[in-house]
Predicted model as a PDB file, atoms N, CA, C, CB and O in Angstrom, pLDDT in the B-factor column:
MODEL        1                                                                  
ATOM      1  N   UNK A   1     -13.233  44.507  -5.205  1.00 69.00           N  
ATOM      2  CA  UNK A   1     -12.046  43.672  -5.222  1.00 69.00           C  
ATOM      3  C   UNK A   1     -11.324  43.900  -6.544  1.00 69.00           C  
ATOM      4  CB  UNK A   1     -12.407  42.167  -5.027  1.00 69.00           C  
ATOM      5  O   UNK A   1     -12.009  43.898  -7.567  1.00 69.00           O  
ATOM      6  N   UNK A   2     -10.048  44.091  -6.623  1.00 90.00           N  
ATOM      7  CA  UNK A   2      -8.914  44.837  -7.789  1.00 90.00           C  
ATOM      8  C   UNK A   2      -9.011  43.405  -8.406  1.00 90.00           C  
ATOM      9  CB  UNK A   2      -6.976  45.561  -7.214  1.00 90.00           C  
ATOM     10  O   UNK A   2      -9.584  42.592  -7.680  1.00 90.00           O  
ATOM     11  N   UNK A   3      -8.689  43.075  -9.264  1.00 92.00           N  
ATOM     12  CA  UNK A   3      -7.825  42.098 -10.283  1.00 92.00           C  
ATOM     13  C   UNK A   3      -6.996  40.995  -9.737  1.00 92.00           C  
ATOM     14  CB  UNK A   3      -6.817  42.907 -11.074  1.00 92.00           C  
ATOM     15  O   UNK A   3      -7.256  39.792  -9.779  1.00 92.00           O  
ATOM     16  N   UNK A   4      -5.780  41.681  -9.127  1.00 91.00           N  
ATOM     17  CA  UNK A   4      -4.875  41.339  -8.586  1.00 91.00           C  
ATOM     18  C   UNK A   4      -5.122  40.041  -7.082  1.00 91.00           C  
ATOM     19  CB  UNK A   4      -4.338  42.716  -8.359  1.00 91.00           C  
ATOM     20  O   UNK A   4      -4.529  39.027  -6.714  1.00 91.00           O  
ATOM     21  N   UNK A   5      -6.357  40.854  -6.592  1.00 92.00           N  
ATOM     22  CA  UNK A   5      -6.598  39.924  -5.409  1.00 92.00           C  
ATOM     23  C   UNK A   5      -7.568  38.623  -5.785  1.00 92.00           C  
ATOM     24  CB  UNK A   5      -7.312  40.821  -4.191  1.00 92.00           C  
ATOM     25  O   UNK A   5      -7.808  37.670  -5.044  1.00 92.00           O  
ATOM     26  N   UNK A   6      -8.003  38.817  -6.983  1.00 93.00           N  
ATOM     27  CA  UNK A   6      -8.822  37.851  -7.654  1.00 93.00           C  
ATOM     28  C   UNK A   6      -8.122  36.600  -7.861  1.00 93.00           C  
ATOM     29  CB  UNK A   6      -9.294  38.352  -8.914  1.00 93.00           C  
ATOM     30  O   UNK A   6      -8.222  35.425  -7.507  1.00 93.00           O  
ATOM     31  N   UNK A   7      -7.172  37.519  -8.771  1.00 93.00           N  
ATOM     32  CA  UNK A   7      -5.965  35.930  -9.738  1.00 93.00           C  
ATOM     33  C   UNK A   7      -5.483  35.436  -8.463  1.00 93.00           C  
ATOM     34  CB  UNK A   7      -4.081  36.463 -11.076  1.00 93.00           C  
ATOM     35  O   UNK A   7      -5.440  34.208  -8.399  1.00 93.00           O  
ATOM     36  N   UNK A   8      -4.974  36.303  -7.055  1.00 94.00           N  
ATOM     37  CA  UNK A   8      -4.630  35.715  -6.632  1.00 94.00           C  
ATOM     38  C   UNK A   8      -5.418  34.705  -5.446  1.00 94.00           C  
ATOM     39  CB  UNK A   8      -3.851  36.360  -6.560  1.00 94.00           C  
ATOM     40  O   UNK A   8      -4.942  33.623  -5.099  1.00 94.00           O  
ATOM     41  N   UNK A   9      -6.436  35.154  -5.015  1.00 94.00           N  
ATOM     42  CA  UNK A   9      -7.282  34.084  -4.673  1.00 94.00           C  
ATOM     43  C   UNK A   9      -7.607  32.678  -5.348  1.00 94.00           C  
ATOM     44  CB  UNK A   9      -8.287  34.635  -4.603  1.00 94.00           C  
ATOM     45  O   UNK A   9      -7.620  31.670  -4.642  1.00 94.00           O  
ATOM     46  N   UNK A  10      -7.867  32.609  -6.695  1.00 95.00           N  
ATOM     47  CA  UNK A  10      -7.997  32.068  -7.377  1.00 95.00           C  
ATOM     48  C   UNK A  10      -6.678  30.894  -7.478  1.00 95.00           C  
ATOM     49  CB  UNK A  10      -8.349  32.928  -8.214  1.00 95.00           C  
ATOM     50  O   UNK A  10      -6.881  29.680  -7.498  1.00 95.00           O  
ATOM     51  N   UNK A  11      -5.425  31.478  -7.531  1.00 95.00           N  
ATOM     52  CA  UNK A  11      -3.966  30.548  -7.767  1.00 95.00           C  
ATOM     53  C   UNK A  11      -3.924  29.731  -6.212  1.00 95.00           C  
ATOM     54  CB  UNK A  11      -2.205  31.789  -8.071  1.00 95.00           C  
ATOM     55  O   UNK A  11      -3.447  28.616  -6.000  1.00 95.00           O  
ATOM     56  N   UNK A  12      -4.557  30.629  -5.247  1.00 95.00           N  
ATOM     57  CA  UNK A  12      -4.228  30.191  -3.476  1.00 95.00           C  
ATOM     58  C   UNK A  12      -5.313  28.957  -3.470  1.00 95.00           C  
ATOM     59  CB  UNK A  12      -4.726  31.730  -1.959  1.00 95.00           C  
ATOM     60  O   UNK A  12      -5.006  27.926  -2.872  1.00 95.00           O  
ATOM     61  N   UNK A  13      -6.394  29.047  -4.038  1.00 96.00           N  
ATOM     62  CA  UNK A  13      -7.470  27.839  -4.245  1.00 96.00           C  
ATOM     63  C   UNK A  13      -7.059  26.692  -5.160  1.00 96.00           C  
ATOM     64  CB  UNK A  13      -8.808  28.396  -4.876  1.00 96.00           C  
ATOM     65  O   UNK A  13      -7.517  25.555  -5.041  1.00 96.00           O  
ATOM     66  N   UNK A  14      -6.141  27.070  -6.109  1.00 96.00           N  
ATOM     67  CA  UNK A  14      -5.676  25.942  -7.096  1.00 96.00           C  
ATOM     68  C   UNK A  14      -4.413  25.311  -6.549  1.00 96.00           C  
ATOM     69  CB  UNK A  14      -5.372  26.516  -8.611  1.00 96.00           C  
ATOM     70  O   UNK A  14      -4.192  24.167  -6.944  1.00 96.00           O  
ATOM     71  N   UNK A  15      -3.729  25.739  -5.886  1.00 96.00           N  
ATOM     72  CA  UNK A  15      -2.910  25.492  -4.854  1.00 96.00           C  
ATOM     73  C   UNK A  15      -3.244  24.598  -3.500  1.00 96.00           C  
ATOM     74  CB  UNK A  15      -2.606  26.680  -4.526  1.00 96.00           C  
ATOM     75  O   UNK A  15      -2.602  23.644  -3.062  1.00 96.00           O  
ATOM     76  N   UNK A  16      -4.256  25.108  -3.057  1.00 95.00           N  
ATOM     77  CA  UNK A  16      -4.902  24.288  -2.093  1.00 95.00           C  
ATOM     78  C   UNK A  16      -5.365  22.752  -2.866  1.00 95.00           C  
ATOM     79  CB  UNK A  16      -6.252  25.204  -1.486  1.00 95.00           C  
ATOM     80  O   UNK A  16      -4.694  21.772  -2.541  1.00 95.00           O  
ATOM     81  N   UNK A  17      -6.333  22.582  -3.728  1.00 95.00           N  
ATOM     82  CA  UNK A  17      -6.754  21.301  -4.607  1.00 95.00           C  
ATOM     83  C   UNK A  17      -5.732  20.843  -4.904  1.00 95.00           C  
ATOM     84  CB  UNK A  17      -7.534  21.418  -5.820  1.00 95.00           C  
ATOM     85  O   UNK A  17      -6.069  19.761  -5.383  1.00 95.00           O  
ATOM     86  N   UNK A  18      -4.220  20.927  -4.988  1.00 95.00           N  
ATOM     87  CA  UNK A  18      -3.654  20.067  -5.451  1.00 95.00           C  
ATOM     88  C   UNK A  18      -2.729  19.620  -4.554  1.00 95.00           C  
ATOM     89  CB  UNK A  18      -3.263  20.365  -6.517  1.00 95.00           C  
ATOM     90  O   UNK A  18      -2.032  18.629  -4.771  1.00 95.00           O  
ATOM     91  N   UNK A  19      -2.655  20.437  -3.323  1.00 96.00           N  
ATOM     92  CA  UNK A  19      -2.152  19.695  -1.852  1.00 96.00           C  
ATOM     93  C   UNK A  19      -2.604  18.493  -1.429  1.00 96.00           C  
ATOM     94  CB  UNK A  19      -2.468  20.435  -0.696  1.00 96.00           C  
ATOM     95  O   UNK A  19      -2.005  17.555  -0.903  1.00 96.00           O  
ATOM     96  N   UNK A  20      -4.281  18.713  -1.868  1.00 96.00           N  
ATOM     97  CA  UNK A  20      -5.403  18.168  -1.163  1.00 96.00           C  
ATOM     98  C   UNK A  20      -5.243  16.907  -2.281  1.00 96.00           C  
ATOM     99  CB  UNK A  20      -7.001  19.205  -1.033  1.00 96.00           C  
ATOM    100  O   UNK A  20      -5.767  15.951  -1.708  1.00 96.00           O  
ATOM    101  N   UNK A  21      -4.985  16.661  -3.000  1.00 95.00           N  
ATOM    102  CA  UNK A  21      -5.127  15.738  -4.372  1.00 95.00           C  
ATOM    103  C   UNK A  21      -3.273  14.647  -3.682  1.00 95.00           C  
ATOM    104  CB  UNK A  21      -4.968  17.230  -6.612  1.00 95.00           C  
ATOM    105  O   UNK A  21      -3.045  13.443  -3.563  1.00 95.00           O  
ATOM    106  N   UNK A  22      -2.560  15.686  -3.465  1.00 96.00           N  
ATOM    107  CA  UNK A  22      -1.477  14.922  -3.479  1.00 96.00           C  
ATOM    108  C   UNK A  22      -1.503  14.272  -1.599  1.00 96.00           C  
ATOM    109  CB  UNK A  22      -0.006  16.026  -4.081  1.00 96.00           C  
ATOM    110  O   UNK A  22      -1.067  13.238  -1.092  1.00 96.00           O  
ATOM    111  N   UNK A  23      -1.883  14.897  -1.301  1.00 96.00           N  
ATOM    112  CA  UNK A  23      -1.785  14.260   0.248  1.00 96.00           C  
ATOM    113  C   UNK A  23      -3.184  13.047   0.129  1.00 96.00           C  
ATOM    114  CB  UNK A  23      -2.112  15.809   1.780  1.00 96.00           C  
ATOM    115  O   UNK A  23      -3.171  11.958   0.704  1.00 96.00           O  
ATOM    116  N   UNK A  24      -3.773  13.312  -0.325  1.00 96.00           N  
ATOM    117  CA  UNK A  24      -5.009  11.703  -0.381  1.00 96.00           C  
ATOM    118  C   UNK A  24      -4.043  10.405  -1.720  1.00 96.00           C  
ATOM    119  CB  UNK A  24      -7.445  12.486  -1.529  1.00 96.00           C  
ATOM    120  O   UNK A  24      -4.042   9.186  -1.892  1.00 96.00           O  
ATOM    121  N   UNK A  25      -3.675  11.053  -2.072  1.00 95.00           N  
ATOM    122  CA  UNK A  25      -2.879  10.204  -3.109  1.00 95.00           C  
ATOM    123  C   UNK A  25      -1.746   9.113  -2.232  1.00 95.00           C  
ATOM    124  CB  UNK A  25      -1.946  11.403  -4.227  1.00 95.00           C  
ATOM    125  O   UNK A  25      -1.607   7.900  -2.392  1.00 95.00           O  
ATOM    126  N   UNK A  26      -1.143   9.885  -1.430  1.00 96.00           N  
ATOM    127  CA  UNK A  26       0.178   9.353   0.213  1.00 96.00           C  
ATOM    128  C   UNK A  26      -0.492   8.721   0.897  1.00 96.00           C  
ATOM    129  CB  UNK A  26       0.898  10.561   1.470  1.00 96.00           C  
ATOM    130  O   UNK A  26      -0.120   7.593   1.220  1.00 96.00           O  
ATOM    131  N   UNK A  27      -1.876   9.316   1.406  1.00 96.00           N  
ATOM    132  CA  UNK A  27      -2.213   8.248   2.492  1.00 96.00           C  
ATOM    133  C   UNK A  27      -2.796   7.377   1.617  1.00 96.00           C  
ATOM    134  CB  UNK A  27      -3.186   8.654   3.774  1.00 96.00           C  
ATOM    135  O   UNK A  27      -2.106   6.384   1.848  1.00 96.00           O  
ATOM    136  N   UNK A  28      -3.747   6.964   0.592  1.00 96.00           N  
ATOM    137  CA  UNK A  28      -3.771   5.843  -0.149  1.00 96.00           C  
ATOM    138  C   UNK A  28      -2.549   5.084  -0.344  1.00 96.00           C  
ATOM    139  CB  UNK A  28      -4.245   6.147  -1.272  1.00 96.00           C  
ATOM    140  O   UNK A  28      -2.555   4.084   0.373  1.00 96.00           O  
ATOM    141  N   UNK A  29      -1.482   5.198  -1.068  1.00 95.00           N  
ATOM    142  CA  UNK A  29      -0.360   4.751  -1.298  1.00 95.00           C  
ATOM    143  C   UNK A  29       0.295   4.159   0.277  1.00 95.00           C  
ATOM    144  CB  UNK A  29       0.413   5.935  -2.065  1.00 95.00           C  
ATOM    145  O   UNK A  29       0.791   3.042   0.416  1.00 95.00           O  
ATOM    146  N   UNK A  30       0.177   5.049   1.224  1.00 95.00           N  
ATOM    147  CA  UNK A  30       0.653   4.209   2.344  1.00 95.00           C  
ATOM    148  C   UNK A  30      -0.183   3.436   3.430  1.00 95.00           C  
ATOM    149  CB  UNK A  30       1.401   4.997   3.017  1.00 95.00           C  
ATOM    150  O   UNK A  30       0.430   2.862   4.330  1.00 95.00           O  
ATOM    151  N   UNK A  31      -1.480   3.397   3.386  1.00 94.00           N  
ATOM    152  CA  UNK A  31      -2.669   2.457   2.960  1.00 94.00           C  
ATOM    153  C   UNK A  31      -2.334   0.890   2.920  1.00 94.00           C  
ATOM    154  CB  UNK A  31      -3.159   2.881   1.471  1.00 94.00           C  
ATOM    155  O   UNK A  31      -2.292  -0.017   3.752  1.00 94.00           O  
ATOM    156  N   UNK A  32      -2.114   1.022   1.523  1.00 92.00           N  
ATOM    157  CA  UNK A  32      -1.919   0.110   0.458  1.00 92.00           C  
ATOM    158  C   UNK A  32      -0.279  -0.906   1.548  1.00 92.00           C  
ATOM    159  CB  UNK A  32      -1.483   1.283  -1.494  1.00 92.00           C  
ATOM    160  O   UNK A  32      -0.085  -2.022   2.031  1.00 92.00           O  
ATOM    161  N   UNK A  33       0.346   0.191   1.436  1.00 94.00           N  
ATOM    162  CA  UNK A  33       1.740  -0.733   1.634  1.00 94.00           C  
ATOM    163  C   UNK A  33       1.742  -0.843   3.069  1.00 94.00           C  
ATOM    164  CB  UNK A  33       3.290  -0.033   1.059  1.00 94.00           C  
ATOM    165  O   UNK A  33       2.511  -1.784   3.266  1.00 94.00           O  
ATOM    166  N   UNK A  34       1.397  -0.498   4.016  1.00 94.00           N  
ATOM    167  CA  UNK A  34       0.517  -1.052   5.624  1.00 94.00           C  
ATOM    168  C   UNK A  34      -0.031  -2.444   5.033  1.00 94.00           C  
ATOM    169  CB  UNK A  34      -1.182   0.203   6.321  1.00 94.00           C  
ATOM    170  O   UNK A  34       0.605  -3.480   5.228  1.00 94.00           O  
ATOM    171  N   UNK A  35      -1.095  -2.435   4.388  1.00 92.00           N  
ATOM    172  CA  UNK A  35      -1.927  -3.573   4.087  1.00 92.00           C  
ATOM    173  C   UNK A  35      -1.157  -4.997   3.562  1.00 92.00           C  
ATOM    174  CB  UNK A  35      -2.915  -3.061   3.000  1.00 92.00           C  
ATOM    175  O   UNK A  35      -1.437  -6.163   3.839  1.00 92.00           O  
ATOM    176  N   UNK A  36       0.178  -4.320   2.488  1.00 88.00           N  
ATOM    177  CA  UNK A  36       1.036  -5.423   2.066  1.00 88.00           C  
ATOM    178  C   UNK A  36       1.643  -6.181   2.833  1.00 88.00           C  
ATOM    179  CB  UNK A  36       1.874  -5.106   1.400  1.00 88.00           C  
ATOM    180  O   UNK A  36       1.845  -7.392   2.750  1.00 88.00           O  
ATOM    181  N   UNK A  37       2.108  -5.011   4.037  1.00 88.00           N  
ATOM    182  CA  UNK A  37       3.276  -5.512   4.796  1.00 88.00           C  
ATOM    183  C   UNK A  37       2.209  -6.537   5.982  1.00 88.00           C  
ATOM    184  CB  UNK A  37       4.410  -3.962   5.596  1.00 88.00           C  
ATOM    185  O   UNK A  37       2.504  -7.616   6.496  1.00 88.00           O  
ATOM    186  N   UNK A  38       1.252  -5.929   6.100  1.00 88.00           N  
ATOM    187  CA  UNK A  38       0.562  -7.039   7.139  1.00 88.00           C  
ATOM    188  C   UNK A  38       0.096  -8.483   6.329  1.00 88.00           C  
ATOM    189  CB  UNK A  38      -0.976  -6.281   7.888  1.00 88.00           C  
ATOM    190  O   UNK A  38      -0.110  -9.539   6.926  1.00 88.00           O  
ATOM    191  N   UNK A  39       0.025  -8.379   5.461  1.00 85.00           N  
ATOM    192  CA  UNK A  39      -0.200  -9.470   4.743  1.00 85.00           C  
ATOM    193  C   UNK A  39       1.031 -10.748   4.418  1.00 85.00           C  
ATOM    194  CB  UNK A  39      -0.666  -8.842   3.560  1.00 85.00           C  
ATOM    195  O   UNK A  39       0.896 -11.970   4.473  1.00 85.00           O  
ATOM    196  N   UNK A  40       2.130  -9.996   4.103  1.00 82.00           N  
ATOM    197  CA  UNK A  40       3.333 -10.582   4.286  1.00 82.00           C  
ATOM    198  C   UNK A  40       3.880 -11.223   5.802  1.00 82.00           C  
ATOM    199  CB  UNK A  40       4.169  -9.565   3.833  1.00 82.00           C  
ATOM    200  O   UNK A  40       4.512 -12.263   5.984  1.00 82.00           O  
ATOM    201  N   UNK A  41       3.467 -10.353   6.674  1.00 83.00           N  
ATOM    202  CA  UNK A  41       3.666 -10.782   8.011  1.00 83.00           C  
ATOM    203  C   UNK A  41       2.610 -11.781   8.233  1.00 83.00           C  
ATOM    204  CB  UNK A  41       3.626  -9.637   9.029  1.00 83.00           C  
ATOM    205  O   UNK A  41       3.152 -12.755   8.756  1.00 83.00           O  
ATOM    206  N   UNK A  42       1.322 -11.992   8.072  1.00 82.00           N  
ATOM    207  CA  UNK A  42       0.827 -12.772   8.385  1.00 82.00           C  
ATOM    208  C   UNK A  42       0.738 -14.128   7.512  1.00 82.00           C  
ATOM    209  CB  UNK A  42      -0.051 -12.214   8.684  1.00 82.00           C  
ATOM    210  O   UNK A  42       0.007 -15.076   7.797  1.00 82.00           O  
ATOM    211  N   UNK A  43       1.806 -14.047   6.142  1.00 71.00           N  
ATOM    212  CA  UNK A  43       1.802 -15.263   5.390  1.00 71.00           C  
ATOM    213  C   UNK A  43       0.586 -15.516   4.560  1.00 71.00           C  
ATOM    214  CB  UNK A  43       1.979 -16.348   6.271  1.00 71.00           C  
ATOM    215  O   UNK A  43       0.244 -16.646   4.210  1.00 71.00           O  
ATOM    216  N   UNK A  44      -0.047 -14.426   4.261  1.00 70.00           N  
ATOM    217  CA  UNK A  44      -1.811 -15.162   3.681  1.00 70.00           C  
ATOM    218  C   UNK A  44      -1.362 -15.819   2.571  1.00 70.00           C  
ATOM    219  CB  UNK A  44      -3.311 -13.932   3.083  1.00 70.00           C  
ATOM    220  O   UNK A  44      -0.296 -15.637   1.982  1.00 70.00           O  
ATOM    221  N   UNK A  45      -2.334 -16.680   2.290  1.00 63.00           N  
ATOM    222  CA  UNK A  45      -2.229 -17.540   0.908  1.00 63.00           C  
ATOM    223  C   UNK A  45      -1.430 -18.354   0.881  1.00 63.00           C  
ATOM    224  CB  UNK A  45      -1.960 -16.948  -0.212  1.00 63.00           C  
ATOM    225  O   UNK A  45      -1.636 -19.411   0.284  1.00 63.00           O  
ATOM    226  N   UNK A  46      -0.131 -18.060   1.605  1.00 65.00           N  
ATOM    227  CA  UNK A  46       1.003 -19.316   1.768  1.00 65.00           C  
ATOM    228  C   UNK A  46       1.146 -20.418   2.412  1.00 65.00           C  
ATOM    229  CB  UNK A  46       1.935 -19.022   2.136  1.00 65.00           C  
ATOM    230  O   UNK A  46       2.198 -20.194   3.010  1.00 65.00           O  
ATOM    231  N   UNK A  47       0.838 -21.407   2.694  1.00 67.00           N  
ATOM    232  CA  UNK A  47       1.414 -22.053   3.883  1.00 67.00           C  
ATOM    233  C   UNK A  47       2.652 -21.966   4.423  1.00 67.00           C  
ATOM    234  CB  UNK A  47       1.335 -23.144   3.771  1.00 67.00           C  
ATOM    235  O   UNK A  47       3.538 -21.452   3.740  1.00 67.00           O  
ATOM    236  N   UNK A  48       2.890 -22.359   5.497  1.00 67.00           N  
ATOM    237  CA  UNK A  48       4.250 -21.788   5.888  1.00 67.00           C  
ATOM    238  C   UNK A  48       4.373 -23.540   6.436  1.00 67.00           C  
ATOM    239  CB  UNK A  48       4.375 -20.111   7.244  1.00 67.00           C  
ATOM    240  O   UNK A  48       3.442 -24.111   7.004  1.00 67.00           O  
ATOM    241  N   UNK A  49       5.622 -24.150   6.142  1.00 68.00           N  
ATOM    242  CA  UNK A  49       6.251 -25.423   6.455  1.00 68.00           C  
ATOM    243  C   UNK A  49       7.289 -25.449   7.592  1.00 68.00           C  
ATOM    244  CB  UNK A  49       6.886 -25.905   5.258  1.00 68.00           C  
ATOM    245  O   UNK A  49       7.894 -26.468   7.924  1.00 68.00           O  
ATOM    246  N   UNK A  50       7.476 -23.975   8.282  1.00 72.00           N  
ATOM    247  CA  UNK A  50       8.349 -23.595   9.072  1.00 72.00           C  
ATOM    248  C   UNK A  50       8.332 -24.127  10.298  1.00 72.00           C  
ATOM    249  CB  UNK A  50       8.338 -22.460   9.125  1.00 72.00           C  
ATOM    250  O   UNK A  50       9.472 -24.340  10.710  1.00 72.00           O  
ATOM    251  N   UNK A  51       7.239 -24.507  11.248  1.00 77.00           N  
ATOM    252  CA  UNK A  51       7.438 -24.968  11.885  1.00 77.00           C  
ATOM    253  C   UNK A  51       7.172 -27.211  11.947  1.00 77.00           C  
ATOM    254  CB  UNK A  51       6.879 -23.911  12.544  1.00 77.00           C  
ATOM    255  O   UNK A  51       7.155 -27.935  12.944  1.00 77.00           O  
ATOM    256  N   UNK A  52       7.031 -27.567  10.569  1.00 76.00           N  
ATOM    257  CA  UNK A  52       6.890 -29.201  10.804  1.00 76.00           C  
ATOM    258  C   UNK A  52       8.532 -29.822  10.640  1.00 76.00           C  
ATOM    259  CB  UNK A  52       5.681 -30.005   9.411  1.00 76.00           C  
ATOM    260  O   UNK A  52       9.568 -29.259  10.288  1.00 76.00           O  
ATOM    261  N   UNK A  53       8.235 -31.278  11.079  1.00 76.00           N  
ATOM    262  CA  UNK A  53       9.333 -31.823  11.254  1.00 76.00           C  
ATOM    263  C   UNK A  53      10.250 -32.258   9.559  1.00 76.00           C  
ATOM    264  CB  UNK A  53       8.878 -33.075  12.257  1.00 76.00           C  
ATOM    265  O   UNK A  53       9.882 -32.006   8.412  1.00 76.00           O  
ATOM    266  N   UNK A  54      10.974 -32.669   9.840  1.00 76.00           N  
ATOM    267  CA  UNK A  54      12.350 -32.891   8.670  1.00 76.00           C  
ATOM    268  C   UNK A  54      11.308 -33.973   7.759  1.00 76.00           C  
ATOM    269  CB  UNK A  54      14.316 -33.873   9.500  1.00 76.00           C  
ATOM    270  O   UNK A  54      10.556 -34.834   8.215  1.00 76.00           O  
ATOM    271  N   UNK A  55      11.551 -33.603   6.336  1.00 71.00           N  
ATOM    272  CA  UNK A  55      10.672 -34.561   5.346  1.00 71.00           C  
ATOM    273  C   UNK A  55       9.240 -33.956   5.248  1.00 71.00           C  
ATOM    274  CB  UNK A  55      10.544 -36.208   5.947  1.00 71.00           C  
ATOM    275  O   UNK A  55       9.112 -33.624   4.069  1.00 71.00           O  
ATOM    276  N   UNK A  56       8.290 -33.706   5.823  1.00 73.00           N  
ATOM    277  CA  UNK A  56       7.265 -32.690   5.597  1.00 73.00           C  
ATOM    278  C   UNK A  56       7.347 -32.210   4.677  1.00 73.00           C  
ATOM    279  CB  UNK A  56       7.119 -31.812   6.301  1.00 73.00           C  
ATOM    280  O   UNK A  56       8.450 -31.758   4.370  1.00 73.00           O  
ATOM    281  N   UNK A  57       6.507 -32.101   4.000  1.00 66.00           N  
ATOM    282  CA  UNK A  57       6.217 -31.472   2.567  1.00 66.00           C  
ATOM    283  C   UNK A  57       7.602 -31.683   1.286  1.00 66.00           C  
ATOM    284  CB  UNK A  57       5.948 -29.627   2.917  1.00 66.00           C  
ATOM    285  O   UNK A  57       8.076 -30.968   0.403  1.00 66.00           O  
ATOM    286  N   UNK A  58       7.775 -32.603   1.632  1.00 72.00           N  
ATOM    287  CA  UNK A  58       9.089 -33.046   0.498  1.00 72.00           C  
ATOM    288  C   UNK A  58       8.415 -33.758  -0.521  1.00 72.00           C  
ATOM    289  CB  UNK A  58      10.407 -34.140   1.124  1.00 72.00           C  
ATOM    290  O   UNK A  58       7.234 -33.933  -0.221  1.00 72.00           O  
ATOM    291  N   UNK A  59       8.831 -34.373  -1.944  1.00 73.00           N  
ATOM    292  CA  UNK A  59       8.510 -35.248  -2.673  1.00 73.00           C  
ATOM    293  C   UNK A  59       8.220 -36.583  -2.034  1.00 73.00           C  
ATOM    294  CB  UNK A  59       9.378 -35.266  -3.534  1.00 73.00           C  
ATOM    295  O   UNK A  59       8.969 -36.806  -1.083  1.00 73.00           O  
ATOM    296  N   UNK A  60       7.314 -37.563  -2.297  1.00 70.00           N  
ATOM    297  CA  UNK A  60       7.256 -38.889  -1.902  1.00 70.00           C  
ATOM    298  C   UNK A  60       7.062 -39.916  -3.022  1.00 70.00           C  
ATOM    299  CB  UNK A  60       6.226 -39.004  -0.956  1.00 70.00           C  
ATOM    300  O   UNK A  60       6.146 -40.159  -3.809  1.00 70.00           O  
ATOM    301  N   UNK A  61       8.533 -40.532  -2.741  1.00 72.00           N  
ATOM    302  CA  UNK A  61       8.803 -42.197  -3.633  1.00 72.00           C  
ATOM    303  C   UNK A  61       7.592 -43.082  -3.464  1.00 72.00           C  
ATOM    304  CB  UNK A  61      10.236 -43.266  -2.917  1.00 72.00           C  
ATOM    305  O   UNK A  61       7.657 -43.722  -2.414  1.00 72.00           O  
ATOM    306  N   UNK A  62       6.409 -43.334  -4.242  1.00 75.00           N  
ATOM    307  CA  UNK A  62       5.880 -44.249  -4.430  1.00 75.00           C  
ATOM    308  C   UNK A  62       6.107 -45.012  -5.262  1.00 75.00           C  
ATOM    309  CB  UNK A  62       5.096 -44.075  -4.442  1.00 75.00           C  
ATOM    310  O   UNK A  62       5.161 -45.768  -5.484  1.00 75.00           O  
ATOM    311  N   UNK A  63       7.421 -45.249  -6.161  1.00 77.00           N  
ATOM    312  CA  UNK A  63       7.428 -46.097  -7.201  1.00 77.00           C  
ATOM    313  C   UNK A  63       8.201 -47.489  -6.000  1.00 77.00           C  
ATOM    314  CB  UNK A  63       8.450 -45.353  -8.817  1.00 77.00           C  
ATOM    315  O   UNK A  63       8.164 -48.634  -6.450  1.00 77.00           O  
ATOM    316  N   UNK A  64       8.695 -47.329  -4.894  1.00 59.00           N  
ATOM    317  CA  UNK A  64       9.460 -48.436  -4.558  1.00 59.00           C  
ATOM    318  C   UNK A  64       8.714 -49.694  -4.256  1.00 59.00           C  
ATOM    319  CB  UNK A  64      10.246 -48.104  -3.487  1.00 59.00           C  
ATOM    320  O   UNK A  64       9.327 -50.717  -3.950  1.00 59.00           O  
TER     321      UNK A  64                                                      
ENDMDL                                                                          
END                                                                             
């Protein structure tokens, strides 16, 4: 094997690892923001007051 087919095997393999580095990097990253958006859709952590009646969760006058 010449030189030539070496370096270039070698650049076609370093080339490959960093496809491979950047495409696991995307599906993590879009992973992540799947996971946000279902989380947002499902309201976690929040309560949601959206569906009770008028006055629900408002301040309440106990000084009267």
């Amino acid at each position: 094997m010449d030189m030539m087919a070496m370096v270039s095997t070698m650049l076609a393999a370093q080339q490959g690892a960093l496809q491979s580095n950047i495409a696991a990097t995307l599906t993590k990253q879009n992973a992540d923001m799947e996971k946000s958006t279902v989380l947002t859709l499902l309201g976690a952590g929040q309560p949601s007051l959206a569906n009770v009646g008028a006055g629900v969760g408002s301040n309440l006058n106990v000084t009267a």
